[in-house]
Each structure stands twice: as structure tokens, then as C-alpha cells.
N, C-alpha and C positions, 0 to 999 in steps of 0.2 A: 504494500500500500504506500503508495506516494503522500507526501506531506502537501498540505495545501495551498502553499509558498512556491510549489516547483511547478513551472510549467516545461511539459515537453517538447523539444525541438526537433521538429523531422524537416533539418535540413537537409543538403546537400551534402556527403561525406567527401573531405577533403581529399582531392590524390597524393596517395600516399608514397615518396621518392626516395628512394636509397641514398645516403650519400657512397656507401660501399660499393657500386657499382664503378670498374675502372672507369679512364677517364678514357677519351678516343684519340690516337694518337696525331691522327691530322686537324684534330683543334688543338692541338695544343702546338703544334708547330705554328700553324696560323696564328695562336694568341703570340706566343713568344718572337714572331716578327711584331707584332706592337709593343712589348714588354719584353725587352733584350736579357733581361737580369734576370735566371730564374729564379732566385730567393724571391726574388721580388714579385713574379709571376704563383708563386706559390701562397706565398703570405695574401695577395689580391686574391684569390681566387679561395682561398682557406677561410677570411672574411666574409666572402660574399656566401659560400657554402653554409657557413654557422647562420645568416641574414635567412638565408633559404628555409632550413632546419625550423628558426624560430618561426616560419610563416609568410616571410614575406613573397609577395608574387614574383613571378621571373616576368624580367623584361622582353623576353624574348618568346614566340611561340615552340612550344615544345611538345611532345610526344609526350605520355605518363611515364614510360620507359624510358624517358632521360632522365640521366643522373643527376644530383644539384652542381657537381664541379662538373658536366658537360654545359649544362646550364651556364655556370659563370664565364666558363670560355667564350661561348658562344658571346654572351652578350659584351665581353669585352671586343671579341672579334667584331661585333657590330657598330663599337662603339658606344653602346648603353651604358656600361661602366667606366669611369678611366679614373690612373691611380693621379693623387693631388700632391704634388711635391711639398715637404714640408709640413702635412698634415699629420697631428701624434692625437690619439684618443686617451 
């Protein structure tokens, strides 16, 4: 028996994305011609992965079968993400 505070929500179930899924090897060469440094190429895209994780949308359209770090590739490869020089959290 439910309390009479709780209302039930029969939304939409979220798609659910592995970040475990490898990454694909010809986005990452395409990211890394925009992001030369891969420490740096990692950390950006290790970022945007935990972003993914907590919820947030991808910029990019994507398959449910995409990974979150194909995801982040992609949208740096599009340009939707870029790292800000100088930026500390």
C-alpha cells in the first residue's frame, strides 16, 4: 500500500548507456586531431562521461548503443564540446 503523499510516475524510462562499452577507434583518432595532447583528450572526455553518467543529454544524436565516451568524442569531433584554456573547477 502506497502512502498518500506518493504519486506514481509512469514516465518514460531513461536509456540506459554503459560507460564500459570501449571507445571506437576512428573517433578517437578524429577527436585527437582536434585535441593533440592525449592526457588532455582523456581528462575532456573522462569529464564529459561522469556529465553523461549524472544525466545530462548528449549533444549529439546517438544510437542507445552508444557508449557515453563515444558520445563525448563525437561531440567534440562536432565541435559541441571544446576544452577552455585556463579553466580549473
Amino acid at each position: 500500500m502506497e502512502p498518500d503523499n506518493i504519486i506514481p510516475f509512469d514516465g518514460p524510462e531513461p536509456v540506459h548507456r554503459s560507460s564500459a562499452i570501449p571507445m571506437k577507434n576512428d573517433l578517437v583518432e578524429k577527436a585527437s586531431e582536434i585535441v593533440s595532447d592525449p592526457l588532455v583528450l582523456i581528462n575532456l572526455v573522462s569529464k564529459r562521461v561522469a556529465q553523461l553518467n549524472t544525466g545530462r543529454a548528449p549533444l549529439v544524436d546517438a544510437l542507445p548503443s552508444t557508449g557515453f565516451a563515444d558520445i563525448a568524442l563525437m561531440e567534440i569531433i562536432e565541435g559541441k564540446i571544446k576544452l577552455v584554456e585556463g579553466s580549473e573547477e
